[in-house]
N, C-alpha and C positions, 0 to 999 in steps of 0.2 A: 504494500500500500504506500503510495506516495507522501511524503511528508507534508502538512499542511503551514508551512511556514510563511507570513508577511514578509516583506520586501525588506531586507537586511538593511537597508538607509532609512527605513521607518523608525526597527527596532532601536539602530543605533542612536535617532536624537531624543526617541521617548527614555531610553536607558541615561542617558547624557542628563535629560532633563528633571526627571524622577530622582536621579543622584545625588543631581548639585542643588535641586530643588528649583531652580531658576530657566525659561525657556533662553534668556540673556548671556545668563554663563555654561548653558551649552550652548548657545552658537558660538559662543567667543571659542570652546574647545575644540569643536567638529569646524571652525575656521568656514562658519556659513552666515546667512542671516538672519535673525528675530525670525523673521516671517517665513524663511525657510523651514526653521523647527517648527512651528507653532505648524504648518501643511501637515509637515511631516506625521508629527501626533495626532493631527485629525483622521488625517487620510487610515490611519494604524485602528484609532476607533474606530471611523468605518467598520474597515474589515473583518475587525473582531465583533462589533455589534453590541460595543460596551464603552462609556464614558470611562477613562483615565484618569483625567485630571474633573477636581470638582472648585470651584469658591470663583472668585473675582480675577480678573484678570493679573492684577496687582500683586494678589496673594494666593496662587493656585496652590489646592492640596493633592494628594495623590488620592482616588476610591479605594475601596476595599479591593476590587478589581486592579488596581493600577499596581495598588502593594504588592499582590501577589506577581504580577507580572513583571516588575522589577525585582522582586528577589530571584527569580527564575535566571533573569536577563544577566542580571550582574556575576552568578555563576556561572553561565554559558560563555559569556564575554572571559572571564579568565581563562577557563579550562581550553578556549579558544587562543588566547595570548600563548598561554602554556604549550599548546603541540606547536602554534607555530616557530617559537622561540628555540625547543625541543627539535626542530629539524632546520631551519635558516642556517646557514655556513656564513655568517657576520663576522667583523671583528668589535660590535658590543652587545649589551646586553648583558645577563644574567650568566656565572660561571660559577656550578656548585663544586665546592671542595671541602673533600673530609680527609681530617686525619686526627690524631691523638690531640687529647687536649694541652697536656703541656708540654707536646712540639710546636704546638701550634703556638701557645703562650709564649713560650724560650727562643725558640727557633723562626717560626716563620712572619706572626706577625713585625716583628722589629725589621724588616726585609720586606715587606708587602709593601710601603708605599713607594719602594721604586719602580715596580711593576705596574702601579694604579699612578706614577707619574709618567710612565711612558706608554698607557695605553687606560687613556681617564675613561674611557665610552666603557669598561667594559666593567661590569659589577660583580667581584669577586665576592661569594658567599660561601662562611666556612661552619660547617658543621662537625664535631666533636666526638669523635669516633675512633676504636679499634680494632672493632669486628670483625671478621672475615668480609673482603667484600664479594659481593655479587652484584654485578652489573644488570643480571635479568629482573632483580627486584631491585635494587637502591636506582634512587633520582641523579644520583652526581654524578660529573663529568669525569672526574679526576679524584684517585683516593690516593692520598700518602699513609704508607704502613711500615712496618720496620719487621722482619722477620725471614726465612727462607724457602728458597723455592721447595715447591713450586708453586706458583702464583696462580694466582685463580683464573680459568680459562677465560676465553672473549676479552681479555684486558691485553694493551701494550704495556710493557713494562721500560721503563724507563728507571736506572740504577740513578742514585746520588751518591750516597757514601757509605761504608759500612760503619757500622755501630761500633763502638769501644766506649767499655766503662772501666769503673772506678768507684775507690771507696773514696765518699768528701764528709766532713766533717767542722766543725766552728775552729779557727784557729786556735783558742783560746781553749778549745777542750784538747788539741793536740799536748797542750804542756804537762798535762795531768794524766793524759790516758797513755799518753807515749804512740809508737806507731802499729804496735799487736793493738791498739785502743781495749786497752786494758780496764775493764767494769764497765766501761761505754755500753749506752744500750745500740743493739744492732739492731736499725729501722728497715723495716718491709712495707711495699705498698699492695694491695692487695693483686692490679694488673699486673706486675711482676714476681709474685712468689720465688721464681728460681733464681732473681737477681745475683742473691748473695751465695749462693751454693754453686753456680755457675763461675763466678769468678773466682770464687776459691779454687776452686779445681782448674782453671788455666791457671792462674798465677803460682800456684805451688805456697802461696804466702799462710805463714799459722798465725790467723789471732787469737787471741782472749776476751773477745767482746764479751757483755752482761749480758741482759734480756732481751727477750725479743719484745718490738711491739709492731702494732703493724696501724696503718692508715687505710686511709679508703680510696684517696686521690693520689698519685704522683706528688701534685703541689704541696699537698699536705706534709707529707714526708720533708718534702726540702725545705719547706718552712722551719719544719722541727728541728733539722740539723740545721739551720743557720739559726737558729733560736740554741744552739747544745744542746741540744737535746739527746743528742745519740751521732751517729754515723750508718750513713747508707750508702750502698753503691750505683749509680746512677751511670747514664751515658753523657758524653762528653758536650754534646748539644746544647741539654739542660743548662749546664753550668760554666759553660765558658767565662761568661760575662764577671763571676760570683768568684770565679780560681784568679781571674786575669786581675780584678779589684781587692781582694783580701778577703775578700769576705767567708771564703771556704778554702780550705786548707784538701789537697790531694797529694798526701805524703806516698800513695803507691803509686802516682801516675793511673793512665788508661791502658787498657789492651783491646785488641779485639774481642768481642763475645763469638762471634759467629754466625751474626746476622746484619743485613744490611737495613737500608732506608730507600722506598723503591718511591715513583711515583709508576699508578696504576690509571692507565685511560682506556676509554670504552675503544673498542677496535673500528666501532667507527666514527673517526674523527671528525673534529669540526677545528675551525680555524681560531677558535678560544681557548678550546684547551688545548694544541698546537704550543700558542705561544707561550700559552703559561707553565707548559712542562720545559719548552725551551728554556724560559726564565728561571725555573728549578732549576735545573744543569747548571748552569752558569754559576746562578748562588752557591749551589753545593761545590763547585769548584773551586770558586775563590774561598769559602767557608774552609775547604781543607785547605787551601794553601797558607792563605793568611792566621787561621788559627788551630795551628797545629796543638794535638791535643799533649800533655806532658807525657814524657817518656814513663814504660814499667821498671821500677827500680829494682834490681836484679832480687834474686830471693835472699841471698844469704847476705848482701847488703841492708837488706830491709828488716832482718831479723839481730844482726849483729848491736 
């Protein structure tokens, strides 16, 4: 059965007008005139066999009829924007991106606005994520994730750097705890459990740490250790800024863990997320060049 839809230039100045409340400030937005809209919405009742608009010229209100057909409209109209926006090969608009929340915090927002200076049209949106991705269900263009192959099919993968952690700690607990951090509590966050078990077994290094405690967020934990809290082992990204300023003490250096930092794109591409994994590459390029992470200090140096 054929769909019974009114004239798409109808809908669009009664949805305009019912919006903004004013037949004035949709013309000004549909770039038509007064008298244009005001056609437009009648010719619309017509068709439908039902007044829209009801009161005085001066102060028009919507009917009970009009209501409903603007809530209709106003949905159709996105979900409309949304497929097209969803397939246009542009360089602006809308560009969804997920990744970890405090790479996102550490690492990539402090870096975002050179990319949104050399290409303003295009609207980066970041969503807070670890997950495994799947491109057949999630919305986003581009997912940053840290871990190893194999990567989830349908996606390009695009390598940045590989991961290397580290025990960091408040300077000020280093003089009391020594470099075993010695009664120190050893900080877990819940997204990483093998953090500290993993690095012990590359490094070869024995400590003496106290208790465990554990967090909920990433943040949280680094909070705590720059508060003394204790000592965690973290990746080099997080903490650059916090090693390079004093504010955390990494008496073992970084190692590799054994996982990388990928960015993941849908395999079919569009010319956004294009440039914005190019603009990864690059960042992560100079990020290892310019901020090399400290060296692992040998074992038997570190214990002596």
């Amino acid at each position: 059965m054929a769909r019974r839809i009114p004239p798409l230039n109808a809908l669009r100045a009664f949805e305009a007008a019912g919006r903004l409340g004013r037949m004035t400030l949709a013309a000004d937005e549909l770039n038509v005139t007064h008298s244009a809209i005001s056609r437009q919405v009648q010719h619309l009742e017509d068709v439908l066999g039902v007044p829209l608009f009801e009161g005085p010229k001066n102060k028009l209100r919507l009917t009970e009829a009009g209501t409903t057909l603007l809530s209709g409209l106003n949905a159709a109209f996105d979900q409309i924007d949304s497929s097209v926006r969803a397939v246009a090969d542009t360089e602006d608009g809308a560009l969804d991106v997920s990744c970890p929340g405090t790479f996102t915090m550490r690492w990539l927002i402090p870096r975002l606005y050179r990319f949104q200076a050399e290409y303003p049209d295009i609207d980066v949106r970041l969503t807070a994520s670890s997950r495994p991705v799947d491109f057949a269900r999630d919305s986003f263009d581009v997912a940053i994730r840290v871990g190893t192959a194999p990567w989830p099919a349908g996606a390009d993968v695009i390598p940045l750097f590989p991961e290397q952690t580290g025990p960091v700690l408040a300077p000020s607990l280093v003089e009391s705890v020594g470099e075993r951090f010695t009664g120190a509590a050893r900080l877990h966050t819940r997204s990483r459990l093998r953090a500290w078990g993993d690095w012990l077994a590359r490094s070869g290094i024995v400590v003496e740490a106290g208790s465990r405690v554990e967090y909920e967020h990433f943040y949280f934990m680094l909070e705590a250790a720059n508060a003394g809290l204790g000592v965690c082992v973290v990746p080099w990204p997080y903490v650059t800024d916090d090693v390079r300023l004093g504010r955390l003490a990494a008496p073992h250096g970084f190692l590799e863990s054994g996982h990388e930092y990928v960015a993941l794109r849908r395999a079919r591409r569009n010319r956004k997320s294009s440039l914005f994994c190019k603009w990864l590459e690059k960042e992560a390029c100079a990020f290892v060049v310019s901020h090399p992470a400290p060296a692992t200090r040998s074992h038997t140096a570190a214990i002596s």
